[in-house]
N, C-alpha and C positions, 0 to 999 in steps of 0.2 A: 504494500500500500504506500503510496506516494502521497510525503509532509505537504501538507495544505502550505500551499506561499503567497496565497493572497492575505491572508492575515498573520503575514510575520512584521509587517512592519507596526502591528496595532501591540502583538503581544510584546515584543523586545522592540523598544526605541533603540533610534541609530545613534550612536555614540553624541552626534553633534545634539541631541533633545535630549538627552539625561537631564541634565540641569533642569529642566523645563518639567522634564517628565516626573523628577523627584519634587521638587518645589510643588506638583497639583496632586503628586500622592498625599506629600504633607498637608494641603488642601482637604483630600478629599477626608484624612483623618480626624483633622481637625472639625471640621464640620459633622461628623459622627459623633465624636467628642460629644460638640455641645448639642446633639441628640439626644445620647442616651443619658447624659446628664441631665436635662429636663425632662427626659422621661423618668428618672430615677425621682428627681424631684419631685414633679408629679403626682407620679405613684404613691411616692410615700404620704405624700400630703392628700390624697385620694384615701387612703386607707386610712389615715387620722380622721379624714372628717365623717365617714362613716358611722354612724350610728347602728351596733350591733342587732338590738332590738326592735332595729324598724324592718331593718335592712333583709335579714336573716340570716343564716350560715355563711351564704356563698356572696349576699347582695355586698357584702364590704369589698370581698377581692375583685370581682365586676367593677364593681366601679372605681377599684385602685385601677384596672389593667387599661378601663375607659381611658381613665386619665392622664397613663399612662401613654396610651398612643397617641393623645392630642398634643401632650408633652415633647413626644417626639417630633413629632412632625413642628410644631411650632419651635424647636429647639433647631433643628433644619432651616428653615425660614429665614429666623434671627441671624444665624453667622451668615448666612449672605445677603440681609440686609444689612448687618454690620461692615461687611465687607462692600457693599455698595457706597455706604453716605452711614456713616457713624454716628453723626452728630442731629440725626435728626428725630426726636423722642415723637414723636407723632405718628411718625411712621412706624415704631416702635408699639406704640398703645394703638393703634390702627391692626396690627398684627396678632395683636392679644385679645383684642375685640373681633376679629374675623374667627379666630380659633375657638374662641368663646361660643360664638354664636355657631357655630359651625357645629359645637360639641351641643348646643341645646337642642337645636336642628335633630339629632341624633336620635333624642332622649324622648320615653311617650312622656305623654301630659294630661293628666289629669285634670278638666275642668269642673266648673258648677252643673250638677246636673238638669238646672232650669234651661231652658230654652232663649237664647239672647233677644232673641224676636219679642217675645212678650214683654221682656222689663229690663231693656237694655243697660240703662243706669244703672242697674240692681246687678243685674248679672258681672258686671262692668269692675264694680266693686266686690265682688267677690271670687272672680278674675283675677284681677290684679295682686292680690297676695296671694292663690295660689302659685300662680308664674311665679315671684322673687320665692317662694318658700321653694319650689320643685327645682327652679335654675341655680340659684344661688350657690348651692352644696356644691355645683356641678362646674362651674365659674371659677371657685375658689382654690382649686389644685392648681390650675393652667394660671394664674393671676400671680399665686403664691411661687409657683417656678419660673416666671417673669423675673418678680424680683430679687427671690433667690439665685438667678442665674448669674447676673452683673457681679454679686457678688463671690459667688465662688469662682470668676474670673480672674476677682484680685488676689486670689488666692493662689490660682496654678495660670499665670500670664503667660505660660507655653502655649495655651489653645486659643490667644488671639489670632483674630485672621490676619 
């Protein structure tokens, strides 16, 4: 059987793209990095905010592992938007609020079981805290690994981009 030679130049760079090719390995780990490190964040703070006896056996680790992936992903995000425009925190709370709502999006919801049509305002107000009471728990892992991220940055300054 005859070495495939149309992708040798993808698997081994030619000598002259080392440099290049090493510098976006180091990229590509670095950006892994601050993945699984807001996924670990995350998680962990997913599994804190759990409430055993609502939740049940398994509803805690569910919802760590929820948070967990949104952690991820959002932790991706972040080193290349950090690596775009650093300095711009809007875009920053723009990205925590897309993952946010992203992770609500995900999540069933429990409404009033009235009928909005009949007593819209009524219904309206009894809406509105179920939403922050159902979303909120769900918000605060991915918000809490925001914050926590920047900081355990300054901690191990290897995994700036």
């Amino acid at each position: 059987m005859r070495p495939l030679t149309a992708f040798a130049p993808l698997l081994r760079p030619a000598a002259a793209d080392a440099p290049e090719a090493a510098a976006r390995t180091r990229l590509r780990w670095r950006s892994l990095s601050w993945a699984l490190l807001a996924a670990a964040m995350a998680g962990g703070l997913g599994l804190l905010a759990t409430v055993p006896s609502v939740a049940g056996p398994t509803g805690g680790l569910e919802a760590a592992l929820r948070a967990a992936g949104c952690g991820f992903f959002y932790g991706l995000l972040a080193f290349h938007l950090q690596r775009v425009d650093p300095d711009d925190s809007h875009l920053q709370a723009g990205l925590v609020g897309a993952v946010c709502g992203i992770r609500s999006l995900g999540a069933p919801l429990i409404l009033p079981a009235s009928s909005p049509l009949e007593t819209p305002l009524n219904w309206l107000q009894a809406a509105l805290p179920a939403l922050v009471q159902q979303w909120l728990p769900l918000w605060l892992p991915v918000v809490g690994a925001a914050f926590a991220l920047p900081l355990a940055l300054r901690q191990w300054p290897a995994l700036r981009p």
